[in-house]
C-alpha positions as CSV (number, residue, x, y, z in Angstrom):
1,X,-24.4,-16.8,-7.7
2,X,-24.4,-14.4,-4.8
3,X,-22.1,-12.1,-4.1
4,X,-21.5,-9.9,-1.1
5,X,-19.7,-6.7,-1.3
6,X,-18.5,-5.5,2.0
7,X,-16.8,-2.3,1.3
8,X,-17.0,0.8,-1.2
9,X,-16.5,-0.4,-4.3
10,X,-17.0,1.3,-8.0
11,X,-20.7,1.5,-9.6
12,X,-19.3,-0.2,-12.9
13,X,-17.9,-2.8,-11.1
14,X,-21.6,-3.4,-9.3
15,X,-23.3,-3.3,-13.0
16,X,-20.6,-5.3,-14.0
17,X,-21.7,-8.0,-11.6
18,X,-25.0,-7.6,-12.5
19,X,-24.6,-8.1,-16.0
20,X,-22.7,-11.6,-15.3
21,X,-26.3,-12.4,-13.8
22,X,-24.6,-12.3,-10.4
23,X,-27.2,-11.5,-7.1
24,X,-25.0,-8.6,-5.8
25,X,-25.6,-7.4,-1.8
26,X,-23.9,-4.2,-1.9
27,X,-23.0,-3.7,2.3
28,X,-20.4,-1.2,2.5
29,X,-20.9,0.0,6.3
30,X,-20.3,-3.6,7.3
31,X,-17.4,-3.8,10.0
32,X,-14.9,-6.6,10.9
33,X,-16.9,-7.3,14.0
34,X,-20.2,-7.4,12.0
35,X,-19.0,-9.6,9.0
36,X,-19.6,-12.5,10.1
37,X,-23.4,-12.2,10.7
38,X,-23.8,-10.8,7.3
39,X,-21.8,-13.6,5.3
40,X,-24.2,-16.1,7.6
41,X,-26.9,-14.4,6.7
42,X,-26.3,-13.9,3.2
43,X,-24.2,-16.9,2.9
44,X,-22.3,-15.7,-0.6
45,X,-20.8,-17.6,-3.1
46,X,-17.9,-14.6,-3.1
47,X,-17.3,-12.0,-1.1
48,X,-15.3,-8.7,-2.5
49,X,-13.5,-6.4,0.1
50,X,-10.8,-3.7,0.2
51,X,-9.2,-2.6,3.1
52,X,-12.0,-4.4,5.7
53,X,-10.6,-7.3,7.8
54,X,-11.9,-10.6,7.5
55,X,-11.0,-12.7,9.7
56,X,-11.1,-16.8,10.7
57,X,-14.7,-16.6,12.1
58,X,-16.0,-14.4,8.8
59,X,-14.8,-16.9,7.0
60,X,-16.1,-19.8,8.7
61,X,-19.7,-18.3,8.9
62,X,-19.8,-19.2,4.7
63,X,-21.7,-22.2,4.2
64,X,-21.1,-21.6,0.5
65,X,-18.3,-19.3,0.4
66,X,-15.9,-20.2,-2.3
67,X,-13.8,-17.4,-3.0
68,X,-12.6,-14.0,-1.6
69,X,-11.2,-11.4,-3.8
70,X,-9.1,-8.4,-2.4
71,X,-10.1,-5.5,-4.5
72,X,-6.2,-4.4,-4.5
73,X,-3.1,-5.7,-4.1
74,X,-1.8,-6.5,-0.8
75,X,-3.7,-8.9,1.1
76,X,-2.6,-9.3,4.6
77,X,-5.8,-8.0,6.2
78,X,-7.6,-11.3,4.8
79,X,-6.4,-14.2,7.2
80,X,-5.5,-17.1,4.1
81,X,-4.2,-19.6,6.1
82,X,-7.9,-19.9,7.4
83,X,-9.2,-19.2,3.8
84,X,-7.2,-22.2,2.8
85,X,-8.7,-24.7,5.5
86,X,-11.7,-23.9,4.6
87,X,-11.2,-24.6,1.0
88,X,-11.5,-20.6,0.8
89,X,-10.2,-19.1,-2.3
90,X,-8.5,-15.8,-1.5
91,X,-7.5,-13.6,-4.8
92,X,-6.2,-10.0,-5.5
93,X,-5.8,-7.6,-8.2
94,X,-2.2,-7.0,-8.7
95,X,-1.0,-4.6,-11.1
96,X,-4.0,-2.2,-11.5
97,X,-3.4,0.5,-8.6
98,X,0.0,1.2,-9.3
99,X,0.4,4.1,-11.1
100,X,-2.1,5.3,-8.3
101,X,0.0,4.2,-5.6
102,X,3.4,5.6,-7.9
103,X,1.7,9.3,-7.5
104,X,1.5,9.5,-3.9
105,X,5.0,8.3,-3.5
106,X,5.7,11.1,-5.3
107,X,3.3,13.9,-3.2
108,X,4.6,12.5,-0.3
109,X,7.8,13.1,-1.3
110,X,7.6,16.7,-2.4
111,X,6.3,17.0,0.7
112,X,8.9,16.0,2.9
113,X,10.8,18.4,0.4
114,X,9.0,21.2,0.3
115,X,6.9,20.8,3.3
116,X,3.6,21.9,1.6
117,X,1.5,20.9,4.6
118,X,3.4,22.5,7.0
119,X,3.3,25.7,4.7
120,X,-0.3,25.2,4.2
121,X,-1.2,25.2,8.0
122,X,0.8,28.2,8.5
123,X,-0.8,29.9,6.1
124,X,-4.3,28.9,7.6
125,X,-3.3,30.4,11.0
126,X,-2.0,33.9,9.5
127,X,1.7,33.1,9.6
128,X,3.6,34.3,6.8
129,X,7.0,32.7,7.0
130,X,8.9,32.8,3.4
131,X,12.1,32.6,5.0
132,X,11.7,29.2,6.7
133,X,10.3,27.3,3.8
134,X,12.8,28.4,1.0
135,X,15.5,26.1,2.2
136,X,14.3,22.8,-0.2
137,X,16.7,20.6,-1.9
138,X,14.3,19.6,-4.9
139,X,14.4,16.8,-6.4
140,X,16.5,16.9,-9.5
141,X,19.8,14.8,-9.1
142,X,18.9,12.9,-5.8
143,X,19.3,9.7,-5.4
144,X,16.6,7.9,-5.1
145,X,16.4,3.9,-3.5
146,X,13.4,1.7,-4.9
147,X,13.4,-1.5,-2.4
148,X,11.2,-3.8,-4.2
149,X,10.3,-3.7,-7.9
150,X,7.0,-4.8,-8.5
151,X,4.3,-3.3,-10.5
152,X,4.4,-0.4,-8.4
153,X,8.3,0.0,-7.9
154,X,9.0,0.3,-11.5
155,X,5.8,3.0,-11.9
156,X,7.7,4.8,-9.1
157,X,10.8,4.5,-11.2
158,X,9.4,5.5,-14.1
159,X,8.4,9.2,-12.3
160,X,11.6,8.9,-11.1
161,X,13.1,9.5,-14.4
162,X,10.6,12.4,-14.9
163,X,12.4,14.1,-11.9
164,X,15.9,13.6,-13.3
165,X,16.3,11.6,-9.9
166,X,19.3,9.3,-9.6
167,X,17.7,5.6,-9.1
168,X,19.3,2.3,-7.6
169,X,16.6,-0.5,-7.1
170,X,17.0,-3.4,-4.2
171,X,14.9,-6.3,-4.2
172,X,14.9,-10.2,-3.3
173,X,15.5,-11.3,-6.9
174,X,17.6,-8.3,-8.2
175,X,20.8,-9.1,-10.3
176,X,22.8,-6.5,-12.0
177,X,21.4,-7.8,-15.5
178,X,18.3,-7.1,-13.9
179,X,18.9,-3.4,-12.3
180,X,20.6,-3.0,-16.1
181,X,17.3,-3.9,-17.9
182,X,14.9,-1.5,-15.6
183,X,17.9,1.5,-16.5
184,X,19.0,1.7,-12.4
185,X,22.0,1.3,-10.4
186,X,22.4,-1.9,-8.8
187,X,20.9,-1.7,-4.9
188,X,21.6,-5.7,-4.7
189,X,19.3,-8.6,-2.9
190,X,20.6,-9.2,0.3
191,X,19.9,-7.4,3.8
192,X,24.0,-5.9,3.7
193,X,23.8,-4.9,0.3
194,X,20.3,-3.2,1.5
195,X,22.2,-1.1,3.9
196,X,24.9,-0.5,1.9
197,X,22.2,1.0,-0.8
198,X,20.2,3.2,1.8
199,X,23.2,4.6,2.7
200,X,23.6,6.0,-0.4
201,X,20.6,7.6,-1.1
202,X,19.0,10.6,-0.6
203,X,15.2,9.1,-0.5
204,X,14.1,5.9,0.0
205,X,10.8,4.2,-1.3
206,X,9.5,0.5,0.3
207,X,7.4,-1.7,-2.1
208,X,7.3,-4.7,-0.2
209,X,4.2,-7.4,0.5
210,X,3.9,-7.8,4.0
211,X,5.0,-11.4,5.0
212,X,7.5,-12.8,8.1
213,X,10.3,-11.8,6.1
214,X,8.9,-8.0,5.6
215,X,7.6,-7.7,9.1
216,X,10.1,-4.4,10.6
217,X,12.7,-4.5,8.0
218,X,13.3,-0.9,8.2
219,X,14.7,-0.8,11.9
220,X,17.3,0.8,13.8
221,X,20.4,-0.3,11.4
222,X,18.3,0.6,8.6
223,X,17.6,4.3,9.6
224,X,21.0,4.3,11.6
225,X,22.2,3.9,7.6
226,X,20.3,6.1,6.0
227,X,21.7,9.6,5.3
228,X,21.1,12.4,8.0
229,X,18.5,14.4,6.7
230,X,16.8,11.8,4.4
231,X,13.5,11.0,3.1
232,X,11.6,7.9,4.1
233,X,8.5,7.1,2.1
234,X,6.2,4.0,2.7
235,X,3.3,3.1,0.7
236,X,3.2,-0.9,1.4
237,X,2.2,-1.8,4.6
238,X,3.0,-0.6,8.0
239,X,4.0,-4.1,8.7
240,X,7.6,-3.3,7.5
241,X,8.4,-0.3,10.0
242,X,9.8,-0.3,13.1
243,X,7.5,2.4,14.3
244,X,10.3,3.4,17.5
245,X,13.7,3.0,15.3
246,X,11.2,5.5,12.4
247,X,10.7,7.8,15.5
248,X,14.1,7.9,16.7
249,X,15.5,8.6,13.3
250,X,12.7,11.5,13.1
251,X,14.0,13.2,16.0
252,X,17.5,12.1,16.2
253,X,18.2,12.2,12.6
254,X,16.2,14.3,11.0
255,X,14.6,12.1,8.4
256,X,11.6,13.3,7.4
257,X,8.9,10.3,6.6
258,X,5.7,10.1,4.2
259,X,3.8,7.7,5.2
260,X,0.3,5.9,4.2
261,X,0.2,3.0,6.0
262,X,0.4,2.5,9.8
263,X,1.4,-0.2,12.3
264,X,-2.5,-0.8,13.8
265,X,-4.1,1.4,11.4
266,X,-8.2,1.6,11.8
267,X,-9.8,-1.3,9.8
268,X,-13.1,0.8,9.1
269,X,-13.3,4.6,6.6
270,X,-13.9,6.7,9.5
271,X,-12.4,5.9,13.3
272,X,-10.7,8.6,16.0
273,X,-6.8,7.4,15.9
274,X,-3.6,9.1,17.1
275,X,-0.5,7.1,15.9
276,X,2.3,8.5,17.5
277,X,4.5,8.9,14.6
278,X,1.9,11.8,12.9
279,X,2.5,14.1,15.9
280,X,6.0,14.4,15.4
281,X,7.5,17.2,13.0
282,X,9.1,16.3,9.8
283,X,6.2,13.7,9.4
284,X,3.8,13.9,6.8
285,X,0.8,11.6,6.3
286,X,-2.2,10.2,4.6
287,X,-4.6,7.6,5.2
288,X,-4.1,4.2,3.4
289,X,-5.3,6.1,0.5
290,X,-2.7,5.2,-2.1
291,X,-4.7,3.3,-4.4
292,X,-7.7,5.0,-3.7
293,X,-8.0,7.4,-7.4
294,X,-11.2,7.0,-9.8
295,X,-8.6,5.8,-12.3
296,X,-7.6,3.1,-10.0
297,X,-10.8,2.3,-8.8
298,X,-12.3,1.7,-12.3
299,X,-9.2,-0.3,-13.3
300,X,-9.9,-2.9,-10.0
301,X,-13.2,-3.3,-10.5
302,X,-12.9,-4.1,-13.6
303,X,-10.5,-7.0,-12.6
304,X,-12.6,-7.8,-10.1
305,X,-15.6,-8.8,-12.9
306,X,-13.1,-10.8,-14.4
307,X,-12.3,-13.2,-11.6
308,X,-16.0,-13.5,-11.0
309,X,-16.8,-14.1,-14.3
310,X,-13.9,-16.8,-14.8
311,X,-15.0,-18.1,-11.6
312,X,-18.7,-18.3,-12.3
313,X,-17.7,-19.9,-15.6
314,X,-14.9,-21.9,-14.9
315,X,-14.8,-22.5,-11.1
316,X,-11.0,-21.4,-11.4
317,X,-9.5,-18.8,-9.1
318,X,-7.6,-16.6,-11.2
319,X,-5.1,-14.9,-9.0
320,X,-5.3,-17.1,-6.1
321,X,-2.5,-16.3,-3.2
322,X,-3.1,-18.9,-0.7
């Protein structure tokens, strides 16, 4: 069975494939534009990808393309409603990057608190300026909103504790039985009672899949609710942000944001991008790299082998989305 890898993707993972008896083509500089061709010309039984986009045409260039996993969790840069018409499995690995994902919610909040990179570029230009940066909150006794408890929203709850932060929780499903079983304060389910929560906390965390229902739920009455002065991190997908009301809030407001995922964020490793949002103070960023730790790695590929292997064996998708 051939499979074609078309991004980075762990050693073990690529023995592991092997080992099933699996042909593996291991084509990591492929781009979206170039996908295509290569699934043509390799024509794969499955192709494995992580953050590249693979869109309708990719996927109709598969004679014998059966399934496509998403080595991660969220999926929206794989188009599955063209997967599904053409009979296209499309599969993920929830679950195994979230304590990865869990530990930059955490740097990127101590960085909106204690401003580390700010300090850090000052300190590479010869400025010396103690006064300015001793005027953090910390952490210990803030109240902290989780909106969305997945895998990755009760890891970030989890640290929480570890902080002595104050937690309420907010998701679609949430019922105070609930909230009472994961030990937080009740954030409710609906978009009021969402308001109502961020308006009560000093940080707020979005753990969301990006869907219709997702797309810019953090807009102008969601910062206009949030606490002057707040902390806005996002780790799910830039999807969710209304990138002008986050900018408004920024300067008007003075939340500071951590963010790792942008609206129109490059679809290849390396690519010359200026989103707005990073140029503005109070702002502190990475690069979609929240999953993106050896631990985590290991953990997806080896998920990965095991859909193949079922696959190969079975001809059963195991964690099919569409």
């Amino acid at each position: 069975m051939k499979v074609l890898i078309a991004d980075q993707f762990e050693e073990s993972g690529r023995d592991g494939l092997a080992a099933l008896g699996c042909e593996v083509v291991f084509s990591p500089e492929l781009t979206p534009e170039s996908l295509a061709d290569a699934i043509a010309k390799v024509d794969p039984k499955v192709l494995i990808v992580r953050s590249k986009k693979v869109r309708p045409q990719a996927i109709a260039s598969g004679a014998s393309l059966g399934v496509i996993i998403r080595a991660g969790a969220g999926y929206d840069t794989i188009d599955t409603n063209a997967a599904a018409k053409q009979g296209v499995a499309v599969c993920n690995c929830p679950g195994t990057n979230s304590v990865a994902v869990a530990e930059l919610v955490f740097a990127l909040l101590l960085s909106c608190d204690r401003r580390v990179p700010d300090q850090t570029a000052d300190a590479r230009e010869g400025k010396w300026n103690k006064k300015e940066y001793s005027k953090a909150r910390g952490l210990k006794g803030l109240t902290l909103g989780v909106i969305g408890v997945g895998a990755i929203g009760r890891q970030v709850i989890k640290r929480a504790r570890a902080f002595d932060m104050e937690v309420q929780a907010h998701s679609l499903n949430m019922t105070p039985e609930r909230a009472l079983d994961l030990g937080v304060g009740y954030g409710g389910r609906t978009r009021e009672e969402l308001l109502r929560m961020v308006s009560q906390c000093d940080a707020v965390t979005i753990h969301v899949a990006a869907n219709p229902e997702s797309e810019r739920m953090c807009d102008g009455a969601f910062f206009g609710a949030m606490r002057e002065g707040a902390y806005f991190i996002n780790t799910s997908r830039g999807s969710v942000v209304d990138d002008g009301a986050l900018r408004e809030a920024v300067a008007g407001r003075k939340i500071r944001a951590g963010l790792d995922v942008f609206m129109n964020e490059p679809g290849e490793g390396v690519a010359s991008w200026r989103p707005e949002v990073a140029s503005l103070g109070g702002v502190y960023c990475s690069h979609h790299v929240g999953a993106s730790t050896e631990q985590a790695q290991r953990a997806v590929a080896e998920e990965v082998v095991r859909i193949v292997r079922v696959y190969k064996e079975t001809g059963r998708a195991e964690n099919r989305v569409n």
